[in-house]
Structures are given as C-alpha cells and as structure tokens.
DRENPA-3360 file (N, C-alpha, C; in nm, 2 decimals, always signed):
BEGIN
1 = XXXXXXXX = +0.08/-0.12/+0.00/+0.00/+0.00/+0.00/+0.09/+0.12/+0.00 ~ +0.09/+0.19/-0.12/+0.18/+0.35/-0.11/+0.09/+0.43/+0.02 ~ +0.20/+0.45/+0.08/+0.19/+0.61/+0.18/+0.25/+0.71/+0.15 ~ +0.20/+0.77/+0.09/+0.28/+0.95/+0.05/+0.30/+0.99/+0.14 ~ +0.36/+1.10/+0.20/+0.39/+1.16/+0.30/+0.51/+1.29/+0.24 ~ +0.39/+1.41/+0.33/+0.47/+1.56/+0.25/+0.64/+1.52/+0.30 ~ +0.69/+1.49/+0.36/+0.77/+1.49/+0.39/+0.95/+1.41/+0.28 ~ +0.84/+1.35/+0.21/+0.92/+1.29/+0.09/+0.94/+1.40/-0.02;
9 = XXXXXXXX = +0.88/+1.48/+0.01/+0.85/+1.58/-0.13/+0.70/+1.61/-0.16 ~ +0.73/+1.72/-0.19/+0.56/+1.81/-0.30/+0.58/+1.92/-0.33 ~ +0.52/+1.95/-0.44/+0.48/+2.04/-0.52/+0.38/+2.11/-0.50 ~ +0.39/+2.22/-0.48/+0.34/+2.38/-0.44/+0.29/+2.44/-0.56 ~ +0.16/+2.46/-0.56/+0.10/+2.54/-0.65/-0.02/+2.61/-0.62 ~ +0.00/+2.73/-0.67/-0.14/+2.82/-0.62/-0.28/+2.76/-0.68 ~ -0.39/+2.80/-0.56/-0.50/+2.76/-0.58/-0.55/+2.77/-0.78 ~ -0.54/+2.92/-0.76/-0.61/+2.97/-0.88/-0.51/+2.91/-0.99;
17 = XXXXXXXX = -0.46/+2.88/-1.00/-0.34/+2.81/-1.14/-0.44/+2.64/-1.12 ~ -0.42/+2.58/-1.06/-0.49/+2.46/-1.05/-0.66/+2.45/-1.06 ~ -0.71/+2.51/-1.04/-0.89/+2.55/-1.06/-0.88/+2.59/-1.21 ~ -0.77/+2.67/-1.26/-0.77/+2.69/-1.44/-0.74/+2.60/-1.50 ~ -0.61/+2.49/-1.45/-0.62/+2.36/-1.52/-0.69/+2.27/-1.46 ~ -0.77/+2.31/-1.38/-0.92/+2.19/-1.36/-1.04/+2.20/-1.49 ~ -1.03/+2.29/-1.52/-1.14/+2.37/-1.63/-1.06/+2.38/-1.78 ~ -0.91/+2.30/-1.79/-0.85/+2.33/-1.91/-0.85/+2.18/-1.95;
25 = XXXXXXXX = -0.89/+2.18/-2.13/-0.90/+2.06/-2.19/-0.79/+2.02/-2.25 ~ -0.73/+1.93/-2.24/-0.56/+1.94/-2.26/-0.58/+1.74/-2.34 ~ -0.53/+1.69/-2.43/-0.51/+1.57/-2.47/-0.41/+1.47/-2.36 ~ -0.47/+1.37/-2.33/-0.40/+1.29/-2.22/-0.24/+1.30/-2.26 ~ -0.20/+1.28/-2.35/-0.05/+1.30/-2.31/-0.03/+1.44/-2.29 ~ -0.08/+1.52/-2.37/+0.02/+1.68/-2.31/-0.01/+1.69/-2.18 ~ -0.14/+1.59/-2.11/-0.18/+1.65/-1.95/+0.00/+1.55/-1.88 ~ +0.01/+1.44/-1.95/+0.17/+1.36/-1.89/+0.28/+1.44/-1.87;
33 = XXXXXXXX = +0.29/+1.50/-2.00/+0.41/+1.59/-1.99/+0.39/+1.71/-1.92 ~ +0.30/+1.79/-1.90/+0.28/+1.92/-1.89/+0.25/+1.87/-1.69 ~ +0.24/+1.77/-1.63/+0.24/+1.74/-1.50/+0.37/+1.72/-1.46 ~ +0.43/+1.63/-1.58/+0.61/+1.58/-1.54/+0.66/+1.73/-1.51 ~ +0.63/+1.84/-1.60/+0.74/+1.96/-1.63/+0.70/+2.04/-1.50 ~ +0.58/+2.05/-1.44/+0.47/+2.11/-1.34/+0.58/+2.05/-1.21 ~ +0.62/+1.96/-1.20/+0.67/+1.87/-1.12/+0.83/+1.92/-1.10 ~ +0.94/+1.89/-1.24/+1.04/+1.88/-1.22/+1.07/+2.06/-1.23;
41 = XXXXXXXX = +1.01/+2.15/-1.24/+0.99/+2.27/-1.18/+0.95/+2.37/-1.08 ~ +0.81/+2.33/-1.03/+0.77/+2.35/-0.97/+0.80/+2.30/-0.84 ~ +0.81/+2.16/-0.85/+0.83/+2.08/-0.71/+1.00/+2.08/-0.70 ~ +1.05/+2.20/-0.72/+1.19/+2.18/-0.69/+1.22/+2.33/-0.67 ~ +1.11/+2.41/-0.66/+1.08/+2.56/-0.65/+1.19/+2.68/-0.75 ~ +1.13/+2.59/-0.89/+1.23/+2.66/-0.94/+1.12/+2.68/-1.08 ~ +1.15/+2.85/-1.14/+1.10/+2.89/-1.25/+1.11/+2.80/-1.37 ~ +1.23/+2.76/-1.43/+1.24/+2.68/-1.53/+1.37/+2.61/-1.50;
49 = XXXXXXXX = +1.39/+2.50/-1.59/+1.48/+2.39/-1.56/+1.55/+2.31/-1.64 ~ +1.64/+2.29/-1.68/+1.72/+2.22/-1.82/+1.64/+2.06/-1.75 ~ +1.55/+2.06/-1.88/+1.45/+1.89/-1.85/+1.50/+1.83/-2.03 ~ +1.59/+1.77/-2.03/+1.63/+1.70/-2.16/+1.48/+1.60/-2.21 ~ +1.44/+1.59/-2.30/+1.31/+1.53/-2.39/+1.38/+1.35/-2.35 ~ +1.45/+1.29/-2.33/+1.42/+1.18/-2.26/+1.39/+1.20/-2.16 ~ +1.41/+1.26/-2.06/+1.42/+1.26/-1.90/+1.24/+1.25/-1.90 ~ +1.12/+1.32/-1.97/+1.05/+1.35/-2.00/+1.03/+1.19/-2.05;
57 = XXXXXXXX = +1.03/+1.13/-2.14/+1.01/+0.98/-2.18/+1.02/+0.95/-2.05 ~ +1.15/+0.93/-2.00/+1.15/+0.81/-1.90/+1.04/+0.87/-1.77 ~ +1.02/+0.94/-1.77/+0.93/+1.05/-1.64/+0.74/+1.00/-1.70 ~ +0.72/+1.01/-1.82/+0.59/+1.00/-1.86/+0.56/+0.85/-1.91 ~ +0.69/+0.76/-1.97/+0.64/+0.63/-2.02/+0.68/+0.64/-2.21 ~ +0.61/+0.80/-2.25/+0.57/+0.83/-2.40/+0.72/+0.82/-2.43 ~ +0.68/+0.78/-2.58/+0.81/+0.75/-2.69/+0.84/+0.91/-2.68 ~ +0.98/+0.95/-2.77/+1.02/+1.06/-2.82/+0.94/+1.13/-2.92;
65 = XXXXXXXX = +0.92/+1.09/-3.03/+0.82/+1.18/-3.09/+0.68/+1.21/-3.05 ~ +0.62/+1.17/-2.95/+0.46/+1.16/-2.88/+0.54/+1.30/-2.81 ~ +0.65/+1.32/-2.72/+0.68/+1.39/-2.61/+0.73/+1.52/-2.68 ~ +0.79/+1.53/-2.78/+0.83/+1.63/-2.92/+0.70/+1.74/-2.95 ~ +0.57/+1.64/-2.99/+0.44/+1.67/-3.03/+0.38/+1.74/-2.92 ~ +0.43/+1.70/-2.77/+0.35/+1.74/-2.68/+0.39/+1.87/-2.65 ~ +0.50/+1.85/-2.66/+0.63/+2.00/-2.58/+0.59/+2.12/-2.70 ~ +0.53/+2.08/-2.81/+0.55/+2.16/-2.89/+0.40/+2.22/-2.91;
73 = XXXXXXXX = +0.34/+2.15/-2.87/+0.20/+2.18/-2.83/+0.16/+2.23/-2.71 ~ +0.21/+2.22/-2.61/+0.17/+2.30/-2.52/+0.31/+2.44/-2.51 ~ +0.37/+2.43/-2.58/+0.42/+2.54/-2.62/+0.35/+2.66/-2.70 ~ +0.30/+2.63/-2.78/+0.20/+2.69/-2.89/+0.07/+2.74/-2.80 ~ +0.05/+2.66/-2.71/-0.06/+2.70/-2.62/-0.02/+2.83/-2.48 ~ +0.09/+2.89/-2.50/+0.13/+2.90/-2.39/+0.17/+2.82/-2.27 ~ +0.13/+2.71/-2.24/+0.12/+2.68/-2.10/+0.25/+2.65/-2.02 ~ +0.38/+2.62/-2.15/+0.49/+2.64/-2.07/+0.58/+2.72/-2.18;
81 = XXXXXXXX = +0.72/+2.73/-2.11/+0.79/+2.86/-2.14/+0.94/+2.76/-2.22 ~ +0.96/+2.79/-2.32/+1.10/+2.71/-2.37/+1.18/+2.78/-2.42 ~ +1.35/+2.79/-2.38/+1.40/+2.79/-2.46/+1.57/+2.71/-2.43 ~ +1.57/+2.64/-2.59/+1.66/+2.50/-2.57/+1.57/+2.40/-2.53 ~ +1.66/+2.32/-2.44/+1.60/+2.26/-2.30/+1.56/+2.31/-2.13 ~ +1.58/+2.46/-2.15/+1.56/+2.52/-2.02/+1.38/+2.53/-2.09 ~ +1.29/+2.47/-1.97/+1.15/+2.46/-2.00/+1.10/+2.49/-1.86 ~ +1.00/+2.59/-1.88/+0.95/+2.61/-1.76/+0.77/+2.62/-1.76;
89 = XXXXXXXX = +0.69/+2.61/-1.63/+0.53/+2.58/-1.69/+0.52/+2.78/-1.64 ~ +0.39/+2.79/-1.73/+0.36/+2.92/-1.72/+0.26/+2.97/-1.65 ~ +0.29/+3.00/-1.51/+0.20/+3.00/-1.44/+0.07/+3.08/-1.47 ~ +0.12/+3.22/-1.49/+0.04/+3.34/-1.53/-0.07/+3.27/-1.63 ~ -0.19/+3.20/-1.59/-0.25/+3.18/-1.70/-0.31/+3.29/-1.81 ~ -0.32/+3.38/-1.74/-0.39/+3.52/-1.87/-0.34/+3.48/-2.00 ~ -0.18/+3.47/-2.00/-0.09/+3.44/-2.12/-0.17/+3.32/-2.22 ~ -0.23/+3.23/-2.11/-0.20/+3.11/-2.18/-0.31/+3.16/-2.32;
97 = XXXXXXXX = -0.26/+3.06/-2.42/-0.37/+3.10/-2.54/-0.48/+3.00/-2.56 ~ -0.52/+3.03/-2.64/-0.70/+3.01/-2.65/-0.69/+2.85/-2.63 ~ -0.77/+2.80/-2.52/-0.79/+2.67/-2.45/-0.91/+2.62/-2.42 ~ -0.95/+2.49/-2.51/-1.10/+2.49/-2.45/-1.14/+2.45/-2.36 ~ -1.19/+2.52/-2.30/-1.26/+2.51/-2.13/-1.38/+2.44/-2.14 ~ -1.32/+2.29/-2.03/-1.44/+2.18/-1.99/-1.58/+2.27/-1.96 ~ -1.65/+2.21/-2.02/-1.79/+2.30/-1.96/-1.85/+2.28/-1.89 ~ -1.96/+2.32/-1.77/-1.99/+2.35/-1.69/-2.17/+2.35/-1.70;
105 = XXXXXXX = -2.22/+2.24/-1.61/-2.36/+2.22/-1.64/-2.41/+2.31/-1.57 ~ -2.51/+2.39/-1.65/-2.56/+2.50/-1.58/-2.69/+2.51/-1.45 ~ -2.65/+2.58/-1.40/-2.73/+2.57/-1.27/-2.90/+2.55/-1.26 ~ -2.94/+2.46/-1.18/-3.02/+2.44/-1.24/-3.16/+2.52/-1.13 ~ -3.28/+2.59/-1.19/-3.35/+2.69/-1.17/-3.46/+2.60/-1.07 ~ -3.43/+2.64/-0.97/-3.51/+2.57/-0.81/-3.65/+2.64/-0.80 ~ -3.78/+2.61/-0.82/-3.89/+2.66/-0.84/-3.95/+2.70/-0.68;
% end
C-alpha cells in the first residue's frame, strides 16, 4: 500500500493556477508531460529547468516523438515557457492562449 507523505516531497501550487487547469482541456498526453514539467519545476521551486526530452520519456512512459508533439503543443498554447531545453510551466494563465474550457452544467433553476 503506497503512503505518501509531505515529507518525501511536494509540489506547491497556487490555488487559482490549479482550478484553471481543472477547467483546461488538454489531450491525455500533453496532460503527462505538462504534470512531469509542473513537477520537475515547480516541485523543486524553481521557475524553469534544463528537463532533456528523454528525461520527459523516461518520467511519462511516451516515446520521443509523442513527447516532441507534446512540448510543442503546449508550447504553442502558452502553457509552458521554452528555450533550448531550459522549459518552464507558465503560471500566469492570462498568457495562456485560446484553450478549451471543460464546460460546466448550468445551474439548475429551483422553483
């Protein structure tokens, strides 16, 4: 039975960055990569980070070109920051660009 425990390590992230990627539609792998990069940055309290595209394989499972496709797509999206291999996630969501947002069943009208 795994026991996590803060004390092994965690990753810190503001409320409102997490409630935006609760509501952000992202393809199951870029959600792999874009948690691995969320992780090997974030959880080591650092803005961006030389993360080499294997380390990223061996970290998510995905082949090289699935993780290429991804980095390069959520690049395009905003949601992380690259240059080289220094990659960092972009907290600031305002930046991020046009993302379709999970939708939300509308409230429903109590008589």
């Amino acid at each position: 039975m795994a026991k996590p425990e803060l004390e092994d390590g965690y990753t810190q992230i503001e409320h409102e960055v997490l409630e935006k990627l609760a509501r952000t539609s992202l393809a199951p792998n870029q959600w792999r990569v874009l948690i691995f990069i969320i992780r090997k940055t974030c959880g080591w309290h650092k803005e961006v980070d030389y993360i080499a595209n294997f380390q990223i394989v061996e970290g998510t499972g995905l082949c090289k070109a699935v993780v290429s496709r991804c980095l390069k797509g959520l690049s395009d999206l905003q949601l992380i920051t690259r240059k080289g291999k220094s990659i960092g996630f972009q907290k600031d969501w305002e930046k991020w660009g046009e993302l379709a947002e999970s939708s939300t069943p509308e409230k429903l009208a109590i008589p």
